[in-house]
KEBA-645714 format. One line per field, with one value per residue (C-alpha): chain; x, y, z. Coordinates in pm, 1 decimal, padded with zeros to 6 digits, always signed. Layout:
# residues N
nudo: [A | ...]
px: [X | ...]
py: [Y | ...]
pz: [Z | ...]
//
This chain:
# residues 260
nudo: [A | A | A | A | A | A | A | A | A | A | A | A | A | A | A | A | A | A | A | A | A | A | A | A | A | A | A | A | A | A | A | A | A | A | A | A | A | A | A | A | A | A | A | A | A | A | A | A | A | A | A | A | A | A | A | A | A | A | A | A | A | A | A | A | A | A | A | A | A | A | A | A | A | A | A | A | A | A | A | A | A | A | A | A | A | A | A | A | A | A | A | A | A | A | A | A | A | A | A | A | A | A | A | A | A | A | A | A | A | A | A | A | A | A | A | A | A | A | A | A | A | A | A | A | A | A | A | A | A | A | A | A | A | A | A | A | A | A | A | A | A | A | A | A | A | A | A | A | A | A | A | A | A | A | A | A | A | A | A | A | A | A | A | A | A | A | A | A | A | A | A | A | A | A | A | A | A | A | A | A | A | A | A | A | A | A | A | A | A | A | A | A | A | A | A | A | A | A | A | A | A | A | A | A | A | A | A | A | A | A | A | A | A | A | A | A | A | A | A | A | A | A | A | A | A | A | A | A | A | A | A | A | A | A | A | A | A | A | A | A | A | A | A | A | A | A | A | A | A | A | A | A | A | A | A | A | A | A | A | A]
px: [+00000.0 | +00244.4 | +00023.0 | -00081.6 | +00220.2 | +00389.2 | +00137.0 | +00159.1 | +00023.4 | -00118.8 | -00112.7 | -00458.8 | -00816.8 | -00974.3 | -00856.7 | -00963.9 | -00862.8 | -00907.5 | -01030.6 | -00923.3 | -00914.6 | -00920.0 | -00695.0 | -00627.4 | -00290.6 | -00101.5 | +00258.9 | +00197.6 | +00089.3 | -00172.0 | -00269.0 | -00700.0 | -00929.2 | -01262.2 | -01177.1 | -01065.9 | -00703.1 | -00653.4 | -00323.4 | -00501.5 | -00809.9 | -00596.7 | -00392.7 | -00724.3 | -00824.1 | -00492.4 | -00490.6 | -00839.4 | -00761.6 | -00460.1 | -00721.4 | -00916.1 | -00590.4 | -00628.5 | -00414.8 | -00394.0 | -00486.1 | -00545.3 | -00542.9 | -00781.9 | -00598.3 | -00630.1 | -00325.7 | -00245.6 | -00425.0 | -00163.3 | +00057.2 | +00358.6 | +00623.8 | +00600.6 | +00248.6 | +00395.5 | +00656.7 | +00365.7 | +00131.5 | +00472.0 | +00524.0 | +00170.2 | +00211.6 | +00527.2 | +00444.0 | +00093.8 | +00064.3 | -00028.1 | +00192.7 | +00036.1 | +00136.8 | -00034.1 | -00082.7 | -00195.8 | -00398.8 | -00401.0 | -00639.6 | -00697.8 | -00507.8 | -00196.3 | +00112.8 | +00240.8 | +00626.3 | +00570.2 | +00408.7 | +00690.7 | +00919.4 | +00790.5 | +00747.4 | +00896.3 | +00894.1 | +00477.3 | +00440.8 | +00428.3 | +00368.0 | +00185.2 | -00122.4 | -00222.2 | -00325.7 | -00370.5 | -00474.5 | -00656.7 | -00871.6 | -00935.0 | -00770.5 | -00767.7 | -00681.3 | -00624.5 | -00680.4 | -00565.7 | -00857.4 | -00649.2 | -00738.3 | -00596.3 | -00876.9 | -00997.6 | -01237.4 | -01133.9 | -01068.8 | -00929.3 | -00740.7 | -00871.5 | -00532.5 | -00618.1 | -00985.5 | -00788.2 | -00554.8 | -00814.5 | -01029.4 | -00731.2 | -00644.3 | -00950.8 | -00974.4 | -01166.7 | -01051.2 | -01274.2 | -01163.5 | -01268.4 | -01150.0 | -01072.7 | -01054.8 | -01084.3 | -01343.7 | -01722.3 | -01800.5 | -02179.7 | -02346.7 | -02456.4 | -02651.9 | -02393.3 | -02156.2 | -01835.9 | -02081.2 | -01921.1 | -01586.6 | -01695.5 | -01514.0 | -01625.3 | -01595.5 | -01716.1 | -01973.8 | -01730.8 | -01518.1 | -01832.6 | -01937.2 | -01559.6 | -01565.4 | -01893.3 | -01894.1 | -01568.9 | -01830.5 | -01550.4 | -01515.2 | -01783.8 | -01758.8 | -01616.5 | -01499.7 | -01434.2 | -01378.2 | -01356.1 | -01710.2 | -01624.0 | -01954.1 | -02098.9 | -02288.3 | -02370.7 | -02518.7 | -02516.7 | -02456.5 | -02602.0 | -02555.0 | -02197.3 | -02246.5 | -02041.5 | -01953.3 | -01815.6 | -01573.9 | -01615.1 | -01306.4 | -01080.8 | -01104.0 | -01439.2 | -01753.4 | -02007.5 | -02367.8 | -02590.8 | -02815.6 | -02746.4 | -02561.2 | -02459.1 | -02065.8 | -02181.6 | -01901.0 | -02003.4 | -01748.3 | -01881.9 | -01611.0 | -01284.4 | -01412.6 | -01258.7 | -01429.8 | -01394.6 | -01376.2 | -01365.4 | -01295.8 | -01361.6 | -01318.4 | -01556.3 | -01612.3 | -01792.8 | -01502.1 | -01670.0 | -01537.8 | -01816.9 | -01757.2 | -01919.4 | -01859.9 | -01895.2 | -01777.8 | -01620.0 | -01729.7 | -01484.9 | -01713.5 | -01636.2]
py: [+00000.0 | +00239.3 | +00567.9 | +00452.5 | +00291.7 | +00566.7 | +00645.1 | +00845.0 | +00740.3 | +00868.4 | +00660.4 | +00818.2 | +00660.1 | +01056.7 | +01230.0 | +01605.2 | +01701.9 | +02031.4 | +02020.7 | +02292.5 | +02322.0 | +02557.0 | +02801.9 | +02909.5 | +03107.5 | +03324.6 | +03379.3 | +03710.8 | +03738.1 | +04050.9 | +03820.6 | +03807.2 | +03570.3 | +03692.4 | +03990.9 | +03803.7 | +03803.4 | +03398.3 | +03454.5 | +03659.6 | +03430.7 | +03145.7 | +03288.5 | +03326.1 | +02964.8 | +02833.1 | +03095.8 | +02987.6 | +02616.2 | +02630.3 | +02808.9 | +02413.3 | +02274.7 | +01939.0 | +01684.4 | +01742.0 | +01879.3 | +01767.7 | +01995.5 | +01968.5 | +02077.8 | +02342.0 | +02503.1 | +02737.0 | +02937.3 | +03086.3 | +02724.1 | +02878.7 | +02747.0 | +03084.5 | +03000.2 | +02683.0 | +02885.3 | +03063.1 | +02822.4 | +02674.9 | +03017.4 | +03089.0 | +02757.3 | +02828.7 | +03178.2 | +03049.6 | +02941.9 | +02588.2 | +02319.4 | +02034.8 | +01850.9 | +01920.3 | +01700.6 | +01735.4 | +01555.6 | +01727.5 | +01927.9 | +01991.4 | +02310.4 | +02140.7 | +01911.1 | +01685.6 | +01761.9 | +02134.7 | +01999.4 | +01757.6 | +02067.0 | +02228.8 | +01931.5 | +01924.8 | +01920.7 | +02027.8 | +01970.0 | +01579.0 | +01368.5 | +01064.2 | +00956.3 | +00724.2 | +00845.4 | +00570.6 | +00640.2 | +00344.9 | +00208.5 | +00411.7 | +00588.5 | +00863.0 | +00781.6 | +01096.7 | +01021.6 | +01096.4 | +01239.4 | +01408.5 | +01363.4 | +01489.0 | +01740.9 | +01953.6 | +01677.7 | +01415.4 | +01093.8 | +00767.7 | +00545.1 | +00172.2 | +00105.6 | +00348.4 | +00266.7 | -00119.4 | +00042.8 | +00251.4 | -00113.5 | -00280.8 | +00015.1 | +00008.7 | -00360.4 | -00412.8 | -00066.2 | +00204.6 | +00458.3 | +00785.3 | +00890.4 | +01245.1 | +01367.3 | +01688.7 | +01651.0 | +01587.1 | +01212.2 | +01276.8 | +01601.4 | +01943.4 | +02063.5 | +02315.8 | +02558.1 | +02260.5 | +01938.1 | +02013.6 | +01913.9 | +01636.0 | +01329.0 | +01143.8 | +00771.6 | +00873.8 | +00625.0 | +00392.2 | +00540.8 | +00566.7 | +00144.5 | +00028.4 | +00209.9 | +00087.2 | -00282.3 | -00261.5 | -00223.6 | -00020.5 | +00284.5 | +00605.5 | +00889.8 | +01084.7 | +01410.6 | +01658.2 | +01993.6 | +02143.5 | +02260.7 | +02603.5 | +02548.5 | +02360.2 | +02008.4 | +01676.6 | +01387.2 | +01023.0 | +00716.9 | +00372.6 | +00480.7 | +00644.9 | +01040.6 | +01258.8 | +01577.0 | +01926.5 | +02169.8 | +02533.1 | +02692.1 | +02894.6 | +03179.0 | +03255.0 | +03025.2 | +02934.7 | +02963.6 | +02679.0 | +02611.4 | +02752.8 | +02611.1 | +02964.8 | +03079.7 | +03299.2 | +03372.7 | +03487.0 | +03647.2 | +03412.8 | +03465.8 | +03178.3 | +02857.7 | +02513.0 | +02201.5 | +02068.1 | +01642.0 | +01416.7 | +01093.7 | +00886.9 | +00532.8 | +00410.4 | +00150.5 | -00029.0 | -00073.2 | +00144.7 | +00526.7 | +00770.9 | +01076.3 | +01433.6 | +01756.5 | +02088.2 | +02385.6 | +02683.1 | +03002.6 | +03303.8 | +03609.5 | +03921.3]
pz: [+00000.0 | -00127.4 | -00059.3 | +00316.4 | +00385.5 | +00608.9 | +00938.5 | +01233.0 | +01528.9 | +01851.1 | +02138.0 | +02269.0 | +02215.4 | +02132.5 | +01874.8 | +01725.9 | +01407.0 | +01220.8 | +00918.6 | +00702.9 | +00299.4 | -00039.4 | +00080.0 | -00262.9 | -00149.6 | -00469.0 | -00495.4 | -00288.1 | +00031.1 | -00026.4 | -00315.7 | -00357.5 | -00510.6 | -00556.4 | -00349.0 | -00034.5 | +00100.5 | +00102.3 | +00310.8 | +00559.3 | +00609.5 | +00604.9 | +00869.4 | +01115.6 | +01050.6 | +01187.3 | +01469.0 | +01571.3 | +01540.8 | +01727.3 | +02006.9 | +02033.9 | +02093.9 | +01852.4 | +01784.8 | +01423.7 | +01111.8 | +00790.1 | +00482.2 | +00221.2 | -00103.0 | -00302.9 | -00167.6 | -00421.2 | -00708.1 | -00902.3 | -00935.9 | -00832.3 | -00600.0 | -00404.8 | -00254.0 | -00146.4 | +00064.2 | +00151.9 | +00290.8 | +00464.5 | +00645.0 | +00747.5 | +00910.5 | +01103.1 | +01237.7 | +01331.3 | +01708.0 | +01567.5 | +01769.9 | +01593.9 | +01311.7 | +00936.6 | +00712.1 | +00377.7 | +00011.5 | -00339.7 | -00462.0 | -00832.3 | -00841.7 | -00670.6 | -00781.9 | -00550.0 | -00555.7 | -00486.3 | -00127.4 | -00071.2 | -00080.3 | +00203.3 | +00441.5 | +00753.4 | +01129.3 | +01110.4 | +00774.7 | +00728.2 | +00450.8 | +00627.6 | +00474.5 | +00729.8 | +01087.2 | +01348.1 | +01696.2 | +01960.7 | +01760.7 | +01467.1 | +01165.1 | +00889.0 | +00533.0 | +00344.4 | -00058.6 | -00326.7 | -00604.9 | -00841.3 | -01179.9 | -01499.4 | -01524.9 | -01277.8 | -01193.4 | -00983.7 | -01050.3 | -00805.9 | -00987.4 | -00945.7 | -00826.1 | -00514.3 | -00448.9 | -00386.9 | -00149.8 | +00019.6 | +00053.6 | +00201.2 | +00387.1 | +00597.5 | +00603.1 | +01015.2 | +01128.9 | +01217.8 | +00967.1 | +00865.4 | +00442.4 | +00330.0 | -00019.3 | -00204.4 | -00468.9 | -00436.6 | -00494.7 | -00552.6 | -00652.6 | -00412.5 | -00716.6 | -00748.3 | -01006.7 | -00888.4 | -00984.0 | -01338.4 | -01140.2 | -00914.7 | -00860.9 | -01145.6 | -01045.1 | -00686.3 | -00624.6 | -00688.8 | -00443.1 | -00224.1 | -00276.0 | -00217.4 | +00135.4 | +00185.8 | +00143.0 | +00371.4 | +00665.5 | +00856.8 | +00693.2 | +00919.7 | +00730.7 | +00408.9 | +00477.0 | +00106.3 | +00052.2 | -00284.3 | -00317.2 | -00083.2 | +00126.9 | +00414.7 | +00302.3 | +00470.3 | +00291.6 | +00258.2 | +00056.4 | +00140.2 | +00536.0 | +00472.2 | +00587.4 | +00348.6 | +00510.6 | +00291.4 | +00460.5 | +00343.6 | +00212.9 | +00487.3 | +00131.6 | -00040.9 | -00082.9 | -00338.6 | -00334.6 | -00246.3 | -00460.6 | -00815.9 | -01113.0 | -01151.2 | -01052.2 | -00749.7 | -00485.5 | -00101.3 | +00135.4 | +00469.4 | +00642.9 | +00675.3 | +00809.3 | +00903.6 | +01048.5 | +01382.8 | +01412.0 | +01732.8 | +01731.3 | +02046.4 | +02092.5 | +02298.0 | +02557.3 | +02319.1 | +02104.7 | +01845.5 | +01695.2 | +01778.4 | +01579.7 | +01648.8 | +01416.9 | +01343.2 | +01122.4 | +01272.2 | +01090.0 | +01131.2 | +01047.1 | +01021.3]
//
C-alpha cells in the first residue's frame, strides 16, 4: 500500500482534528481571489484552530491558485508563524502538484497519509485527476479497501463524490460512487470528509455520511448552477474521534465560521 504505507500514530483513544481546505494562497501574500485576502483568512483559521488545541490537522488541497512554488513557501510560512503546535498534514487538490508539497514538508508539515490512533484511523486520498475533476485510480480505491480492512476509519478527499446541485458538480469526482461502494462494502469505513465545493454540506450514501468543509477563502452559493461567490467569512471544520467503551469510533462535528 504504497500511498498509506507511512502512518503516524497517537497513542490516545480521542482524537480532534481540524479540518481545514481551499486556501487558494497566490505567490503574494496581499494576493486576492474573488476579493478576499486567502493569506489573511488562512492565517485566522490556523490561529483559531490552534485556540481548540487538537491533535492534528489535515489539509484539504487546493493550496495554491496561481501554481507557483512561491504560494507553497507561503502556505509553509503561514504555518510556522501560526501558534499551531500540531502537526499538518496534507492531500491534493486539483489546483496542486504533488512535488511542490513535498518541498515544504517538515517538522509540522508531514507527509503521512495514514493516521492511526486506539482504535481508529484517517486515510487521506488521493482524487487528483488529470482534469480539474477528480478521478481515483482503481489502483487506489484497492488500497483505500485494504487500507480500511476491520478498522474504524474515517477517508478524506478533495473533490465531491456525488453532486450538491452546485456551479463545482461540473468538477466532481467522477468515479465517486465507486469510491463511495468500495468504502462501503468494507463495513468499517464512518464517514467521508471533502472539501472542494467552498460550502458547508452533509449527505449520505447507502448509510456512509459525506460531510463538505467550506473553504478557509471565499464560498459558493448553495443552490445555483450559476458561478456565485459569497465572502462568509474563513471557516474550518472541527472532528472528534472517540473510541468508545464499546469498542466502536463515535464521531461528532462541526464547522467553525470566522465572520467578520
Amino acid at each position: 500500500m504504497a500511498w498509506f504505507s507511512d502512518a503516524y500514530h497517537f497513542e490516545k483513544s480521542q482524537l480532534t482534528v481540524a479540518h481545514v481546505t481551499d486556501c487558494h494562497l497566490f505567490k503574494d501574500q496581499s494576493g486576492e481571489y474573488f476579493g478576499v485576502n486567502t493569506a489573511e483568512y488562512f492565517a485566522r483559521c490556523l490561529a483559531a484552530i490552534a485556540e481548540h488545541q487538537v491533535d492534528c490537522v489535515v489539509f484539504g488541497g487546493d493550496l495554491t491558485q496561481d501554481h507557483s512554488r512561491d504560494s507553497y513557501q507561503l502556505f509553509a510560512k503561514l504555518i510556522a508563524d501560526s501558534p499551531l503546535l500540531c502537526p499538518v498534514f496534507w492531500l491534493p487538490g486539483n489546483h496542486d502538484e504533488l512535488q511542490e508539497y513535498h518541498a515544504i514538508a517538515g517538522p509540522h508539515i508531514l507527509s503521512h497519509k495514514r493516521i492511526t490512533f486506539q482504535g481508529g484511523q484517517l486515510l487521506l486520498a488521493n482524487s487528483k485527476g488529470a482534469t480539474p475533476a477528480g478521478w481515483v485510480k482503481q489502483a487506489h480505491l484497492e488500497e483505500l479497501s485494504k487500507g480500511v480492512d476491520d478498522t474504524p476509519s474515517v477517508v478524506f478527499c478533495h473533490h465531491n463524490p456525488l453532486p450538491i446541485n452546485g456551479y463545482l458538480d461540473k468538477h466532481l469526482l467522477e468515479n465517486g460512487p465507486q469510491l463511495l461502494n468500495a468504502l462501503v462494502n468494507t463495513h468499517h469505513c464512518i464517514a467521508l470528509f471533502h472539501g472542494h465545493v467552498h460550502h458547508d454540506y452533509k449527505y449520505a450514501f447507502r448509510g456512509l455520511n459525506i460531510y463538505a468543509t467550506p473553504a478557509s477563502s471565499i464560498q459558493f452559493t448553495k443552490q445555483t448552477t450559476q458561478w456565485q461567490q459569497e465572502d462568509l467569512g474563513p471557516a474550518f471544520r472541527l472532528i472528534t474521534l472517540n473510541f468508545d467503551d464499546t469498542h466502536s469510533v463515535q464521531l461528532t462535528t462541526d464547522v467553525v465560521w470566522l465572520n467578520g
